[in-house]
C-alpha positions in Angstrom: 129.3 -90.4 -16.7 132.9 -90.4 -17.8 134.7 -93.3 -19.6 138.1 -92.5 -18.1 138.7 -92.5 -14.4 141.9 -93.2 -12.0 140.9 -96.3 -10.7 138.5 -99.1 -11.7 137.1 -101.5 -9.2 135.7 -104.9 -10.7 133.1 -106.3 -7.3 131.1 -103.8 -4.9 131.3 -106.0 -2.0 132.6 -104.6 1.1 136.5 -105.3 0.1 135.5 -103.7 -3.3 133.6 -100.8 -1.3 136.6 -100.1 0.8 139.4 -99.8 -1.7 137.2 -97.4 -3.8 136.5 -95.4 -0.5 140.4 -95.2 0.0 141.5 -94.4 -3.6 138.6 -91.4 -3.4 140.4 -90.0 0.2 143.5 -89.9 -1.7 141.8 -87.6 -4.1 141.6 -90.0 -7.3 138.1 -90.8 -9.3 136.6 -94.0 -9.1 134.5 -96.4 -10.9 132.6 -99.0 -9.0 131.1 -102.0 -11.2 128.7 -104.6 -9.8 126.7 -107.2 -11.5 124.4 -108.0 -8.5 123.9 -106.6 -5.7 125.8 -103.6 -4.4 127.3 -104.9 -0.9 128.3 -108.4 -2.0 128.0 -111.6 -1.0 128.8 -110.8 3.0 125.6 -108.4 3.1 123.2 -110.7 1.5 124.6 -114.3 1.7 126.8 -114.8 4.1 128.4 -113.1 7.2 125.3 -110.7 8.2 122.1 -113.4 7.3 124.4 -116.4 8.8 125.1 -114.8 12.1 121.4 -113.3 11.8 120.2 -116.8 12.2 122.2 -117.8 14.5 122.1 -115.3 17.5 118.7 -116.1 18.3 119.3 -119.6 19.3 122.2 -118.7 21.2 121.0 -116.2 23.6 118.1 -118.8 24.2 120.7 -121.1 25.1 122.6 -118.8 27.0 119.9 -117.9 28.8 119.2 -121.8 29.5 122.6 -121.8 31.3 122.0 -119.6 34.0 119.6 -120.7 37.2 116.8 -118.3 37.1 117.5 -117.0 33.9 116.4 -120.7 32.8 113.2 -121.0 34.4 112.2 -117.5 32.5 112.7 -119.2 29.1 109.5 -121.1 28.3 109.3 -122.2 24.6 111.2 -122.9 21.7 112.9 -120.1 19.2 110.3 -118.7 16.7 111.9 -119.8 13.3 109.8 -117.6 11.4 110.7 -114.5 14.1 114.4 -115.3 13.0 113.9 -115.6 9.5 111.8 -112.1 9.6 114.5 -110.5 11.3 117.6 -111.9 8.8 115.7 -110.3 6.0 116.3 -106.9 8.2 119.7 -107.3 8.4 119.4 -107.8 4.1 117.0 -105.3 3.6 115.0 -107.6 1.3 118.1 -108.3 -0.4 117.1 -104.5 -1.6 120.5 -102.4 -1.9 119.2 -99.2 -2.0 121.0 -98.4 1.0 123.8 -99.5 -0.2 123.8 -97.1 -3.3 123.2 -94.1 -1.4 126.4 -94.9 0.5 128.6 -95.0 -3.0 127.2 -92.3 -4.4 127.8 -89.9 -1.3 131.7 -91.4 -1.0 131.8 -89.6 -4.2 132.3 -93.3 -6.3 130.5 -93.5 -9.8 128.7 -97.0 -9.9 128.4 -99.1 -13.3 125.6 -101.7 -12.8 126.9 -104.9 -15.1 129.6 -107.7 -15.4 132.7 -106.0 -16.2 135.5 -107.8 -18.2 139.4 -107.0 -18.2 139.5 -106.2 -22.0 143.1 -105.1 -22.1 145.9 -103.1 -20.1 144.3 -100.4 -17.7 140.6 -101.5 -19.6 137.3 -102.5 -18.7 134.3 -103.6 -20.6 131.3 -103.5 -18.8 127.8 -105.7 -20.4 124.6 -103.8 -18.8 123.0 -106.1 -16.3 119.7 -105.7 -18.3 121.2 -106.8 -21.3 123.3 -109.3 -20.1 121.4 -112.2 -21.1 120.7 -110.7 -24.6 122.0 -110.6 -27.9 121.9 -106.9 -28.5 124.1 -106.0 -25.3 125.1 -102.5 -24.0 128.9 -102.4 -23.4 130.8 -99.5 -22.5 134.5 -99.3 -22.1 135.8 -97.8 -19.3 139.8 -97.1 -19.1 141.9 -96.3 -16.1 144.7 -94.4 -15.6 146.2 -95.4 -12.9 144.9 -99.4 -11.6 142.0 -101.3 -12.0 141.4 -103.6 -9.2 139.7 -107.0 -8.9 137.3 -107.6 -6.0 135.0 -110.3 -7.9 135.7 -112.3 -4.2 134.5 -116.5 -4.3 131.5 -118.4 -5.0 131.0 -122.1 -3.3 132.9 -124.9 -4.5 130.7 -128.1 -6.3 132.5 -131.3 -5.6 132.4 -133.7 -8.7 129.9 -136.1 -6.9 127.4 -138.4 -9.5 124.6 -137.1 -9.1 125.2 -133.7 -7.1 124.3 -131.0 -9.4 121.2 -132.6 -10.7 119.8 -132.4 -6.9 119.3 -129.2 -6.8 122.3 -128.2 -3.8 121.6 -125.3 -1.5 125.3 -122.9 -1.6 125.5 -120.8 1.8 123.6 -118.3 -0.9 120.2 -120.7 -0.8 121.2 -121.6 3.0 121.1 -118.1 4.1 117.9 -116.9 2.2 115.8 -119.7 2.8 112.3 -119.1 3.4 111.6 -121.7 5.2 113.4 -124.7 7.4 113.5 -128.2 6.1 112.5 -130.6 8.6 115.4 -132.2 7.2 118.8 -131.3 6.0 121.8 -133.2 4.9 125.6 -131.3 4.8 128.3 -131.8 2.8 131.2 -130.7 5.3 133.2 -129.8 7.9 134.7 -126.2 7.6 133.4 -122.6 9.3 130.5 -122.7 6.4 129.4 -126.3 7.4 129.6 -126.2 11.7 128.1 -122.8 11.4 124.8 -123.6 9.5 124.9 -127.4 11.4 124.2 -125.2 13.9 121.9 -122.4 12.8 119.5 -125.1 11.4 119.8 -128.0 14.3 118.6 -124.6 16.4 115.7 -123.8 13.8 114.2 -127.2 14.4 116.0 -129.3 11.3 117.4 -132.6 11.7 120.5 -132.0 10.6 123.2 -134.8 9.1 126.5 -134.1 8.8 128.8 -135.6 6.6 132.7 -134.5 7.2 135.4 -136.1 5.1 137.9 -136.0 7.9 137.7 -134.0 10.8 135.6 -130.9 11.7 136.9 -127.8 11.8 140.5 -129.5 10.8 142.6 -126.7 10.2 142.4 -125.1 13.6 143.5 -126.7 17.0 141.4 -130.4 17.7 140.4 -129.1 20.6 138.6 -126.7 18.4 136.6 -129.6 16.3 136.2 -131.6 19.6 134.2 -129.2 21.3 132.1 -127.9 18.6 131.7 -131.4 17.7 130.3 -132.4 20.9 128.0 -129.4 21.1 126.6 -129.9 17.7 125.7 -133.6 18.7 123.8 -132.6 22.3 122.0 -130.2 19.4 120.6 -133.3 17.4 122.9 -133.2 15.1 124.0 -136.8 12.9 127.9 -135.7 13.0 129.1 -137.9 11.1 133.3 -137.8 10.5 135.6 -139.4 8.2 132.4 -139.8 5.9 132.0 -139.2 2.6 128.8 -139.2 -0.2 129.5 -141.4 -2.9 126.3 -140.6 -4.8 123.4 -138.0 -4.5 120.0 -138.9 -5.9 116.9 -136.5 -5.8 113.5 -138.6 -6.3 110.5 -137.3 -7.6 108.9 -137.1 -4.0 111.9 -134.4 -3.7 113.3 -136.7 -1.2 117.3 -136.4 -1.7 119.1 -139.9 -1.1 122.8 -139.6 -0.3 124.7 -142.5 -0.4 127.8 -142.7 1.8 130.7 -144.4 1.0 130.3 -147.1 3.4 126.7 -147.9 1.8 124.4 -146.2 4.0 121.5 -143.7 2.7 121.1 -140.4 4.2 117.6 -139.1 3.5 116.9 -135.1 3.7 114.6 -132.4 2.3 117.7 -130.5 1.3 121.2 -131.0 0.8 123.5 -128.1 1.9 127.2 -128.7 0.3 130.1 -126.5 2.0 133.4 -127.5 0.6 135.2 -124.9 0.2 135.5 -122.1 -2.5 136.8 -121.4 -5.8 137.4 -117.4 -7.5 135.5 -115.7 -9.3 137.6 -115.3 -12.3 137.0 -117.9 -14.8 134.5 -114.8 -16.7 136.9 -111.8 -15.7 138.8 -111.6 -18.9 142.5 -112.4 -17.5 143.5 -114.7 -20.6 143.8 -111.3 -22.4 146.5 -110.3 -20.2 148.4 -113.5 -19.4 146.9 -115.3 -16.8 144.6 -118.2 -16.2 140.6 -117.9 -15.7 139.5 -119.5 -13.0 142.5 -119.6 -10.8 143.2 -117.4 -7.8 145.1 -114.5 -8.5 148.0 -114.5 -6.5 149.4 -111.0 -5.3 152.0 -109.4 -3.3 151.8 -107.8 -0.3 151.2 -104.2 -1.9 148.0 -106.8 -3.5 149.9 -106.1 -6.7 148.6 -109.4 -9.1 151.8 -111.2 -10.1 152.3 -112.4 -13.5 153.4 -116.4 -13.9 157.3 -115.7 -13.3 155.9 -114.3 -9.8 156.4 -110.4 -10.4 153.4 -108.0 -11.4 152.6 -107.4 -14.2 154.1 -104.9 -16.5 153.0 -101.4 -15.2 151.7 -102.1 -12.0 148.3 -101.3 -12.5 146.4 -104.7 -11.9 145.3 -105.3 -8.4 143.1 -108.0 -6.5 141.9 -107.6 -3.3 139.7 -110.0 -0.6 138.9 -113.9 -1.6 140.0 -113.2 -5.2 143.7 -113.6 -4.0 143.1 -116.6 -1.3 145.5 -115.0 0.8 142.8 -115.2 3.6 139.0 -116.1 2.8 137.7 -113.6 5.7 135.8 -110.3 5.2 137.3 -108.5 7.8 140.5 -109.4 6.4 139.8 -108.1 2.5 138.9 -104.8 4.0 142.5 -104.7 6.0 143.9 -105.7 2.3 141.5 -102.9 0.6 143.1 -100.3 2.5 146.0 -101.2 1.6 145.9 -101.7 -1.8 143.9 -98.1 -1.9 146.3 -96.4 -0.2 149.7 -97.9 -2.0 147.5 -96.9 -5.5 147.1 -93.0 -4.3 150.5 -93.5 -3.3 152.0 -94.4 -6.5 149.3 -92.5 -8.6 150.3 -89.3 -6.3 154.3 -89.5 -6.4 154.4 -89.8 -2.9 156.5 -92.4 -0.4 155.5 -96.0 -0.7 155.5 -97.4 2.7 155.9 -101.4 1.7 158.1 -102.2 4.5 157.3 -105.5 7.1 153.9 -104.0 8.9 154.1 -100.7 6.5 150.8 -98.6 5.6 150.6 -99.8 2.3 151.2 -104.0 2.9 148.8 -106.8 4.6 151.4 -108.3 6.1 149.0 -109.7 8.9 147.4 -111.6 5.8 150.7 -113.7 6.9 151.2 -113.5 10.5 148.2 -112.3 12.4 144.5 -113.4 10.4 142.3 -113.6 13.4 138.5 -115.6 12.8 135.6 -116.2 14.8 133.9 -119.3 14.0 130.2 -118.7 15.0 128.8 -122.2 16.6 127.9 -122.5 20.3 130.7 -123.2 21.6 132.3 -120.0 19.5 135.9 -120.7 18.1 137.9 -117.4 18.1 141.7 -117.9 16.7 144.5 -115.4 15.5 148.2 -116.5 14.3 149.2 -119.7 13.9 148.2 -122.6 15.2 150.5 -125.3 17.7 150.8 -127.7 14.3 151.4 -124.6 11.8 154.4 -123.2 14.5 156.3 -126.3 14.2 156.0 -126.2 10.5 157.2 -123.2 9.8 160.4 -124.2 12.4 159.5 -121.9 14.8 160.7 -123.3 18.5 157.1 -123.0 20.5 155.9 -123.4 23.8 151.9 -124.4 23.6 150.4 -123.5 27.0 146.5 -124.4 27.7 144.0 -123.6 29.8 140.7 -124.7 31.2 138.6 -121.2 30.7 135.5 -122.7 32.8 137.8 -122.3 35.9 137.9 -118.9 35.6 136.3 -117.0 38.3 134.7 -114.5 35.6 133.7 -117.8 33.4 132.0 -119.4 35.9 130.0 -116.2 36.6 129.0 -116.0 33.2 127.3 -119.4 33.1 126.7 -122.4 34.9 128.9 -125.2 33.9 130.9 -123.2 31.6 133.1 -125.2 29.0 135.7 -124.3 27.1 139.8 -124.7 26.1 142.2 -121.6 26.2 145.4 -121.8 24.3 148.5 -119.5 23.7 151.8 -120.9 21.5 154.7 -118.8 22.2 157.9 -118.0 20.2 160.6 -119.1 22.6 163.4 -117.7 20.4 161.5 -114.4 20.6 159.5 -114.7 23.6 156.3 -113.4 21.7 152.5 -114.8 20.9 152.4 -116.0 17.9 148.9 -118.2 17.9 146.2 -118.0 20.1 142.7 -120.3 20.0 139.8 -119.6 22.5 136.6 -121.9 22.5 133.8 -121.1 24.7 130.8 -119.1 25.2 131.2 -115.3 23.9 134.9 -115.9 24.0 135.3 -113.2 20.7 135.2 -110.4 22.4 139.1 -111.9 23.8 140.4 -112.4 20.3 141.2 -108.9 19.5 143.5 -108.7 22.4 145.6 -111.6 21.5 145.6 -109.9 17.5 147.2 -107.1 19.5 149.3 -108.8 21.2 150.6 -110.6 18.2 150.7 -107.3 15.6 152.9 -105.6 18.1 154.9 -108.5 19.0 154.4 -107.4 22.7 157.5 -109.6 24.5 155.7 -112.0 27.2 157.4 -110.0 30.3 155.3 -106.8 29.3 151.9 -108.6 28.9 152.4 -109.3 32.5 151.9 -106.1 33.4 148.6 -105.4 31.5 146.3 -106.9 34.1 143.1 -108.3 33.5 139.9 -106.9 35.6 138.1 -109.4 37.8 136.1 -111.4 37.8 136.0 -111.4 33.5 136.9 -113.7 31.4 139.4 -112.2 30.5 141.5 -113.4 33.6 142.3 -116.1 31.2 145.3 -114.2 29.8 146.6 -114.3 33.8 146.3 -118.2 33.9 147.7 -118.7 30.6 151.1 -116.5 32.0 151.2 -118.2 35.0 151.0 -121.8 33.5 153.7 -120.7 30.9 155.9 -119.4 33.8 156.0 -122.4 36.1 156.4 -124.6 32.6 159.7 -122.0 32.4 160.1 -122.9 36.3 160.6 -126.6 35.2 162.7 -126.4 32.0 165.0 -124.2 34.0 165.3 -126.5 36.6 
């Protein structure tokens, strides 16, 4: 295996995967290193085992809202059904698969932690000999960029007692073995809601403890309704709550208590509070920067020194979590492709496109990030929110509607539930944030990214007509509202 390649990718996640796969199609050789497993923490820890345990539940429930589906639906989920069939979607946490895939994208993997040793190097510790004093090192150099792809492991609040209590992470969350019959969160983002209600479905009683409000940085009605959902589960929600103290006794028993003096007792204590980069081991003090801080980037994902422009040479790029431009897989592999294309770009002497929406930005990292959050009700947003509109100064119009009265909706099940909302540029007359929440309402969200990427003007989505009955009629009764609220202001 050579020492000296075009490009060297630090993380074989799927952001890490991607960019590799792009620099190779643009006829450059590639070094892929990986500490752990090869497919990253979305394969094994997070967006594949998390939605794993949560589908099974939902399609009971689903099924419970239809008359004569209902009655077919006789007994509770099998937890241990669900369990066997996450560890399909991991393979075991066996990456095998994953290797083959590298190897026949033409991309040279180098299993161990590798270290940004100086400009355009690499030093890579074996992963067998990590942990030893006699460690294998090679140095690997690029020619052209080395890119970071190390992505985000969970954040530990400074709470006495925390770390001593043996926390589950969304990594000891999504590989558990078995449920707890009890299990306390720490909470209130996508991480939190999402495993309140994987494990409220399993058969845990699950406590909640949110600092403010769930789900808080998208629309209320987004929090409200999950909020109400999680409590018909079983589920102690518990807002504007915080632990003061976590205790774990030697009956294994963990005691949190809150700040306003109650104990919360719980086999396990699941703490979801955000996320913090993986760069505090990566070797950036060599070259400038600060270890564990995010690496900021611009929008060719080009890392940018302290006085805000990349570094000299423009070889150093990060790409997914790393940057915290947006903590979303989906949205690392739109930034991988970026960043791999703009590097065969440069590298090849051909024309940067780096223009608003060009092939070789992520400027939807800025405008258009659409997320599903994955409860029952789902939460499917894209743009900017009603509160982040007005922040930015831009002159809105926020139009809801009910989705249950939806012809297709109420086909879909009984008593359907759920809030539809557009906000509209009125200088413009564009979509610049959409929120949908209600029952299999992602399968909408891609049309209102659409929508938003091509700053399709309001008067043409008119004509793109929604089939009937679907829920998707929605997009006609949003219009509608927003033109008889233009009806009024005009008069």
């Amino acid at each position: 295996m050579p020492s000296e390649y075009d490009v060297i990718v630090i993380g074989a996640g799927p952001v890490g995967e991607n960019v590799a796969d792009r620099a190779v199609q643009g006829g450059l050789t590639v070094a892929l290193i990986e500490a752990e497993l090869v497919g990253g923490e979305c394969s094994y820890w997070a967006c594949m085992p998390s939605k794993a345990l949560l589908r099974s539940s939902e399609a009971v429930r689903a099924a419970g809202r239809l008359e004569g589906a209902k009655q077919a639906v006789t007994g509770p989920v099998d937890a241990a059904a669900v369990l066997r069939r996450r560890d399909a979607f991991t393979n075991g946490w066996d990456d095998s698969g994953q290797v083959e895939w590298v190897a026949s994208a033409g991309i040279d993997l180098v299993r161990g932690h590798g270290v940004i040793s100086g400009e355009r190097e690499v030093t890579v510790r074996s992963a067998e000999s990590a942990a030893t004093e006699a460690a294998s090192e090679r140095v690997l150099s690029a020619r052209h960029a080395v890119v970071v792809a190390t992505g985000s492991a969970a954040l530990l609040p400074d709470i006495p007692g925390l770390a001593e209590s043996s926390p589950w992470t969304n990594r000891e969350a999504t590989s558990a073995e078995q449920i707890p019959s009890r299990l306390a969160i720490i909470g209130g983002g996508v991480i939190a809601a999402e495993l309140a209600t994987a494990f409220a479905s399993l058969g845990s009683h699950v406590t909640a403890l949110v600092r403010s409000e769930l789900l808080s940085g998208q629309e209320p009605f987004a929090g409200e309704l999950v909020g109400a959902a999680l409590r018909e589960l079983g589920v102690d929600l518990r807002l504007r709550t915080s632990p003061a103290s976590v205790e774990r006794g030697d009956d294994g028993v963990v005691r949190v208590t809150t700040d306003d003096g109650d104990v919360v007792e719980a086999d396990e204590i699941l703490v979801a509070t955000g996320r913090v980069p993986r760069t505090s081991d990566l070797g950036v003090e060599r070259i400038g920067l600060e270890p564990g801080r995010w690496l900021e980037t611009d929008d060719t994902l080009l890392v940018l020194g302290a006085d805000g422009t990349p570094l000299a040479g423009d070889w150093l790029y990060a790409v997914g979590d790393v940057n915290h431009r947006a903590l979303l897989t989906h949205q690392g592999k739109y930034q991988a492709r970026a960043a791999g294309d703009a590097i065969a770009a440069r590298a090849n002497g051909t024309a940067l496109h780096d223009e608003r929406w060009g092939r070789h930005v992520a400027t939807a990292d800025h405008a258009a990030v659409p997320q599903v959050t994955f409860t029952d009700p789902p939460v499917a947003s894209v743009g900017l929110t009603a509160a982040e509109a007005e922040k930015q100064g831009v002159l809105t119009r926020v139009v809801d509607f009910e989705i249950g009265s939806v012809a297709g909706a109420s086909l879909h099940a009984d008593g359907y539930r759920g809030t539809a909302r557009m906000v509209v540029d009125e200088d413009r007359g564009v979509l610049v944030g959409a929120t949908f929440v209600g029952s299999d309402v992602h399968e909408l969200l891609h049309s209102a990214t659409v929508a938003i990427v091509g700053e399709v003007p309001l008067e043409r989505l008119w004509h793109a007509v929604p089939s009937y009955p679907t829920i998707s009629e929605i997009w006609l009764r949003l219009l509608e509202t927003y033109g008889r609220s233009n009806e009024q202001v005009e008069q």
